[in-house]
C-alpha positions as CSV (number, residue, x, y, z in Angstrom):
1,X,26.9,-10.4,37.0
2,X,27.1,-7.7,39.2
3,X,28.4,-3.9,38.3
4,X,29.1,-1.7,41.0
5,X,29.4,1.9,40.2
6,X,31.4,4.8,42.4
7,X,28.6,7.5,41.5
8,X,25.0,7.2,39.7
9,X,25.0,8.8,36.2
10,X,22.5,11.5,35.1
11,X,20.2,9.1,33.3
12,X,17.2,11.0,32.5
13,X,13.9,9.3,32.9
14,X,11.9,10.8,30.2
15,X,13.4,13.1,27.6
16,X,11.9,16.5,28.0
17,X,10.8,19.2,26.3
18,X,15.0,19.9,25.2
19,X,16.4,16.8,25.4
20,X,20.4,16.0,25.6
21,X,22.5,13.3,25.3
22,X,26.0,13.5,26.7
23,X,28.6,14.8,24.5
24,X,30.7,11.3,23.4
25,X,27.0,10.4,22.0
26,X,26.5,13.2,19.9
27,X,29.5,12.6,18.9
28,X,30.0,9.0,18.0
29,X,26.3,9.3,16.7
30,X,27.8,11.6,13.8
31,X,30.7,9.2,13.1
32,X,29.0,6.0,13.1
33,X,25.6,3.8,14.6
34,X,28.2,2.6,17.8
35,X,28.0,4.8,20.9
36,X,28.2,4.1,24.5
37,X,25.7,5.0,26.9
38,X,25.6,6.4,30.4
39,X,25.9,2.9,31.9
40,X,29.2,2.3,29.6
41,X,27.7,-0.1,27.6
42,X,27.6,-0.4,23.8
43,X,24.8,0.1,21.7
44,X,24.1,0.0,18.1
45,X,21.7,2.5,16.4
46,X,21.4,1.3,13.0
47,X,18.5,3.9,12.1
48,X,19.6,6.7,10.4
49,X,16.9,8.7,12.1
50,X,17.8,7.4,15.9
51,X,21.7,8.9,15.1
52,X,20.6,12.0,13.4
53,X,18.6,13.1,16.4
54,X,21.3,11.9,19.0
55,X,23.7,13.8,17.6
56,X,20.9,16.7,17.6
57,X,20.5,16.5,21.2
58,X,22.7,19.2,22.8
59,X,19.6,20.8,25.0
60,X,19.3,23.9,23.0
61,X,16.2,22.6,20.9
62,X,13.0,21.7,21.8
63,X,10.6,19.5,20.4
64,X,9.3,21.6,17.6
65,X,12.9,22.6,16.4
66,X,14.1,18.8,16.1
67,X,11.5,17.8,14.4
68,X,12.0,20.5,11.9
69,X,15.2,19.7,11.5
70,X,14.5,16.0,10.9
71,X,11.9,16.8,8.3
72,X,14.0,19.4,6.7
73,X,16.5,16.2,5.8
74,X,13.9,14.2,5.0
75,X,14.8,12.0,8.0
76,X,11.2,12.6,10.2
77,X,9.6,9.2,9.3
78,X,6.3,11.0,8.3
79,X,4.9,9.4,5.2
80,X,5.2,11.0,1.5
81,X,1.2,10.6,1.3
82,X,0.3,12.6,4.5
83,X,0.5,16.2,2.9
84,X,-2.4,18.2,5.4
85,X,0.3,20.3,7.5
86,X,-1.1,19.9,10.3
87,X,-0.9,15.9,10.4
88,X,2.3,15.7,9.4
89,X,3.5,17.6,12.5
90,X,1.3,15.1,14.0
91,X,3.2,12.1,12.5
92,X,6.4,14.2,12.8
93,X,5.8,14.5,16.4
94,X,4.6,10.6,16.9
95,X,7.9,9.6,15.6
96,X,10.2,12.1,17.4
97,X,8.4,10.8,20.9
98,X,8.9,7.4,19.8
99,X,12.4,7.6,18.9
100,X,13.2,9.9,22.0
101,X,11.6,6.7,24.4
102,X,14.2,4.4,22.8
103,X,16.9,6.3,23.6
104,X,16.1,7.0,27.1
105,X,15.3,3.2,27.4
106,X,19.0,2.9,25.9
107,X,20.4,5.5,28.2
108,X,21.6,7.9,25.5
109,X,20.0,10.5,27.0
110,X,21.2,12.7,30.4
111,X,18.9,14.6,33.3
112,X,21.8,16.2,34.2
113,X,21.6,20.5,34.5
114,X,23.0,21.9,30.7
115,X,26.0,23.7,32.1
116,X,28.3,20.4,33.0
């Protein structure tokens, strides 16, 4: 099948240092694991983590802050055993990269500037 589109959406090709999703994603990822991504297509996130940080993602945060948040909820994926600070924002920070690759492959997340 072929899907022709009048304009090319912001997908972003990496996440960044702050990355965003668009505003219906934060939003459907804080009513349920259904959103729709830049290409209009449907996709399930059935990790509480993965819809969590989605709905996280307005650009204001970086790294560091997200994962803070994440860990404060108990939602960072770093095991209970790993207690040395220092590798657990190691393991905090492994798991925030990995989930932020998924949802770029997913094209939850927008290159597009801040402001629109």
């Amino acid at each position: 099948m072929i899907q022709l589109y009048s304009h090319r959406p912001e997908v972003a090709a990496s996440a960044g240092e702050c990355p965003r999703a668009t505003a219906l994603a934060r939003l459907q990822a804080s009513r349920g694991p259904r959103l729709t991504s830049l290409w209009h297509a449907n996709v399930r996130l059935g990790n509480p983590r993965s819809r969590r940080l989605v709905a996280l993602l307005d650009g204001a945060r970086d790294r560091a802050a997200l994962g803070a948040i994440l860990e404060a909820e108990g939602l960072a994926g770093a095991p209970e055993d790993v207690t040395d600070p220092e590798a657990r924002r190691g393991t905090v920070a492994a798991q925030l990269d990995e989930t932020l690759r998924e949802l770029t492959h997913l094209a939850l997340l927008t290159g597009g500037d801040v402001s629109r």
